[in-house]
C-alpha positions, 0 to 999 in steps of 0.5 A: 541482545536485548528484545528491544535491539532485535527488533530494532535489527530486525525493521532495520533490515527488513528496510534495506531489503524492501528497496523503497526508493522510487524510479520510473526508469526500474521494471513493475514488479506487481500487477493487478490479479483481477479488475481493480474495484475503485469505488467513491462515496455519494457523500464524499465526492473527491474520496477513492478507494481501490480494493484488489488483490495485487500479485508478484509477477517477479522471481524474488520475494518482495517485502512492501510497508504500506507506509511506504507507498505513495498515491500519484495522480497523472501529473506525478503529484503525491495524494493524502491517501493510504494503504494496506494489505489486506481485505478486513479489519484488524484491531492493532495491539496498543493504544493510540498512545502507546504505539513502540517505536518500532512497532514490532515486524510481527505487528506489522505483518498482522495488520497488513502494514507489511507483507511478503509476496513470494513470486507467483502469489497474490494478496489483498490490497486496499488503498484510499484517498482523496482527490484534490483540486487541481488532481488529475486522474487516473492516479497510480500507487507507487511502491518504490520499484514500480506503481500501479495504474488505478483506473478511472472509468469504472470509480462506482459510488457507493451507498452511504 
């Protein structure tokens, strides 16, 4: 099998484990591990960001894409926002122009655009977005078989 077809293989079946499809009526599986931290900026009034470390509170490994999770606000509106599992920056392998389609699992897994959780544990977790005119808080992230509650109260500005 060529490289090009395993990898191909490979996201394919990485996203029929992942179940990404939405339903309010399935249990959470993931929960805030500590007080979510959400900050705004001075400058940028409408924009938010929620650092955290979220924990798998299931008995089965969970494997998420933070493509795939949505920013909600009350009304169940979908936000420009986006996502990522970790707690620093890492600098992608290729250009902007030269992103392979797909971009392999391994790549995925270092910037923190995938993740697997395994029951009990807990990873960073990062999401950003921004608030529009008729939004209405608090906004939750949705992650296909469940969402989390972003709380509102405590949106701390930040020095800009």
């Amino acid at each position: 099998m060529s490289r090009r077809a395993l990898t191909l293989a490979t996201a394919t079946a990485v996203l029929a484990v992942a179940g990404c499809g939405g339903g309010g009526d399935k249990p959470s599986r993931l929960s805030w591990s500590g007080k979510p931290q959400v900050f705004r900026s001075r400058t940028l009034r409408h924009d938010r960001i929620v650092m955290a470390h979220v924990r798998n509170t299931s008995n089965k490994t969970l494997y998420l894409l933070a493509s795939k999770l949505v920013v909600r606000d009350a009304d169940g509106r979908r936000l420009n926002g986006s996502a990522a599992f970790t707690n620093s920056y890492a600098h992608g392998l290729f250009g902007a122009y030269q992103q392979p389609d797909p971009v392999p699992p391994a790549e995925l897994l270092r910037l923190g655009k995938a993740v697997y959780i395994p029951p009990g544990a807990s990873v960073p977790f990062y999401a950003a977005w921004r608030l529009g005119p008729h939004t209405r808080e608090p906004v939750s992230i949705d992650y296909g078989s469940g969402s989390l509650k972003v709380p509102s109260e405590n949106a701390r500005p930040t020095a800009s």
